[in-house]
C-alpha positions in Angstrom: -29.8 -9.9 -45.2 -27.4 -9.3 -47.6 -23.6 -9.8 -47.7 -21.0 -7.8 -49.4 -20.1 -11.0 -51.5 -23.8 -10.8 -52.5 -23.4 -7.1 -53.4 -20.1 -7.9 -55.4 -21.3 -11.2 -57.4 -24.1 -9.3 -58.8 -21.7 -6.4 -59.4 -19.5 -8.5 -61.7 -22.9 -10.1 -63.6 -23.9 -7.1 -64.3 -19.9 -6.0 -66.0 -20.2 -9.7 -67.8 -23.1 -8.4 -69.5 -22.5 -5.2 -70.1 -18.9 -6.3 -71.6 -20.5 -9.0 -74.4 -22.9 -6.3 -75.0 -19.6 -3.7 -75.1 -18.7 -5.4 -78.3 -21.5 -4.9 -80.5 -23.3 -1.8 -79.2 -21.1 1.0 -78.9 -18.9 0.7 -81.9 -22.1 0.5 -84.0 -23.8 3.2 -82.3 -20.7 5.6 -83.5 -20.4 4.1 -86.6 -24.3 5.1 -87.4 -23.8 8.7 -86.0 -20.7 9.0 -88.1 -22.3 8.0 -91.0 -25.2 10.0 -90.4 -23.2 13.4 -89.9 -20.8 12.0 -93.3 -23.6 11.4 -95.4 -25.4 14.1 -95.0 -22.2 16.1 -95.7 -21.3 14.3 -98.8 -25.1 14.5 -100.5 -25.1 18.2 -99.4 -22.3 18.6 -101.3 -23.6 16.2 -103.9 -26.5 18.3 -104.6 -24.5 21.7 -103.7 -22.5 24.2 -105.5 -18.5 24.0 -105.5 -17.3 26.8 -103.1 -14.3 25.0 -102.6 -12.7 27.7 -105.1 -12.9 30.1 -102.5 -11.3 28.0 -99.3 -7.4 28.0 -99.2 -6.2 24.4 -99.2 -3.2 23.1 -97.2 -0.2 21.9 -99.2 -0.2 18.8 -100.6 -4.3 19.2 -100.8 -3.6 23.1 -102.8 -1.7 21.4 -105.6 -5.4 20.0 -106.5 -8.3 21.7 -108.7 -11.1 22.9 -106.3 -13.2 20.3 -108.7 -11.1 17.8 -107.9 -11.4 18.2 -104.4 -15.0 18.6 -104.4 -15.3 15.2 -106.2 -12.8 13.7 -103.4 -14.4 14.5 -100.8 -18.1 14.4 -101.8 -17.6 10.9 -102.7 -15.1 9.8 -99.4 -18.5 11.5 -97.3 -21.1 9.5 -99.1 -19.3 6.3 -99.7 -17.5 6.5 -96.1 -20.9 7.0 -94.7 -22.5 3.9 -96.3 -19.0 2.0 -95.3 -19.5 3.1 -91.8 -22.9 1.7 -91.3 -22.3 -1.3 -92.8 -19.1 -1.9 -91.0 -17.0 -2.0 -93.9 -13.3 -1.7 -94.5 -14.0 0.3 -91.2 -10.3 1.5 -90.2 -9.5 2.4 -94.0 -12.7 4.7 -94.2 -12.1 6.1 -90.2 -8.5 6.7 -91.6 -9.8 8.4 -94.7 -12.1 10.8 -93.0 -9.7 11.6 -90.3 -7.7 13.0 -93.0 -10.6 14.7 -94.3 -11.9 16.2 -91.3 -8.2 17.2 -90.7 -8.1 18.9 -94.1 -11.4 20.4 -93.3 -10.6 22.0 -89.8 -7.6 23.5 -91.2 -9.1 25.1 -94.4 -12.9 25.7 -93.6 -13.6 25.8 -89.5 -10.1 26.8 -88.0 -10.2 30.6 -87.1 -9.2 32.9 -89.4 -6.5 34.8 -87.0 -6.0 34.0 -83.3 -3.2 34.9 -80.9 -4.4 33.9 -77.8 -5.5 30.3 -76.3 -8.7 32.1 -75.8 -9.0 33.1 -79.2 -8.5 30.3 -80.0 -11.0 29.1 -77.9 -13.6 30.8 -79.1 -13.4 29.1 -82.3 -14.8 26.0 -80.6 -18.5 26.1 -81.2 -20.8 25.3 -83.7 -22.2 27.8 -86.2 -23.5 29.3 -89.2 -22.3 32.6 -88.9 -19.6 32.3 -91.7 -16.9 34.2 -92.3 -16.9 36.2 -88.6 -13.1 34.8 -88.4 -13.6 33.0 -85.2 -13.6 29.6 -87.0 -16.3 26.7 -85.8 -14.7 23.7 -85.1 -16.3 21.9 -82.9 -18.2 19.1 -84.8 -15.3 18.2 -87.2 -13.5 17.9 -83.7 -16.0 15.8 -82.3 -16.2 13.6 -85.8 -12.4 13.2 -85.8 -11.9 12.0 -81.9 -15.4 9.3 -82.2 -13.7 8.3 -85.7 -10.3 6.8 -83.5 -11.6 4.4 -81.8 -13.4 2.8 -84.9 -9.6 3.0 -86.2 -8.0 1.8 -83.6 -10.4 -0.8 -82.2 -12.1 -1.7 -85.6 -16.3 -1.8 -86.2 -17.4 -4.3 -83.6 -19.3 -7.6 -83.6 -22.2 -6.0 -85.6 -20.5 -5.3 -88.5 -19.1 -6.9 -92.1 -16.1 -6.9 -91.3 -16.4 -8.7 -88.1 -18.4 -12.0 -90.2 -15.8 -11.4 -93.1 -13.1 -12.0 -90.5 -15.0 -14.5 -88.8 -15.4 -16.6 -91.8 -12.0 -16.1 -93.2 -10.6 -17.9 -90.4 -12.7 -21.3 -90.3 
């Protein structure tokens, strides 16, 4: 029958190819998803109305005009979004939204008032009931952690900046 070695070789054929597929699938997966959720963002701000006059900004970010900000961050969505599927200049546009999304939770979804963690807490959902004062923070949460390890680890095998690189070098 079969033997344990058996059991283990095909274990560790199986990691080998889910490791060379590790380098191009994942980080493009996230990098498509990212720039789905940015895009859309950025062109409904495109083709939105400036409410950024009515959100209190976090010093440096309150030093800016509300149109100024709108621009900023309508434009870091849709270009970061069209960087992000590409694969390009992939750990300057991560870094970029991370600070955005930052900026975002802590003017827009962070809960009005809370003194409890389960307050607090209750902020982490997603909604469109605006202005209740519980805060919905959830997404931009869940945008800023998948944006790290674009940041951290770069775009991948299936991106520009991996054949950039690649050709750089020779």
């Amino acid at each position: 029958m079969f033997s344990f070695s058996y059991f283990t070789s095909l274990y560790q054929l199986a990691c080998s190819h889910l490791n060379r597929i590790g380098e191009w699938l994942p980080q493009l997966f996230l990098r498509l998803i990212l720039a789905w959720e940015f895009g859309e963002a950025g062109f409904e701000k495109l083709h939105g109305s400036n409410w950024f006059a009515d959100i209190s900004f976090p010093f440096p970010l309150s030093l800016l005009q509300p149109d100024i900000s709108w621009v900023m961050a309508t434009y870091f969505e849709i270009i970061g979004a069209f960087a992000l599927a590409l694969g390009i200049a992939t750990r300057f546009f991560s870094f970029s939204l991370i600070i955005l999304t930052i900026v975002a939770i802590a003017a827009v979804h962070w809960p009005a008032e809370w003194s409890t963690l389960s307050e607090l807490l209750t902020g982490y959902r997603i909604t469109d009931k605006a202005g209740d004062g519980f805060g919905n923070y959830k997404l931009p949460l869940l945008l800023l952690l998948m944006l790290f390890p674009l940041l951290f680890n770069g775009a991948g095998k299936a991106s520009v900046d991996y054949w950039l690189t690649r050709f750089a070098t020779k």
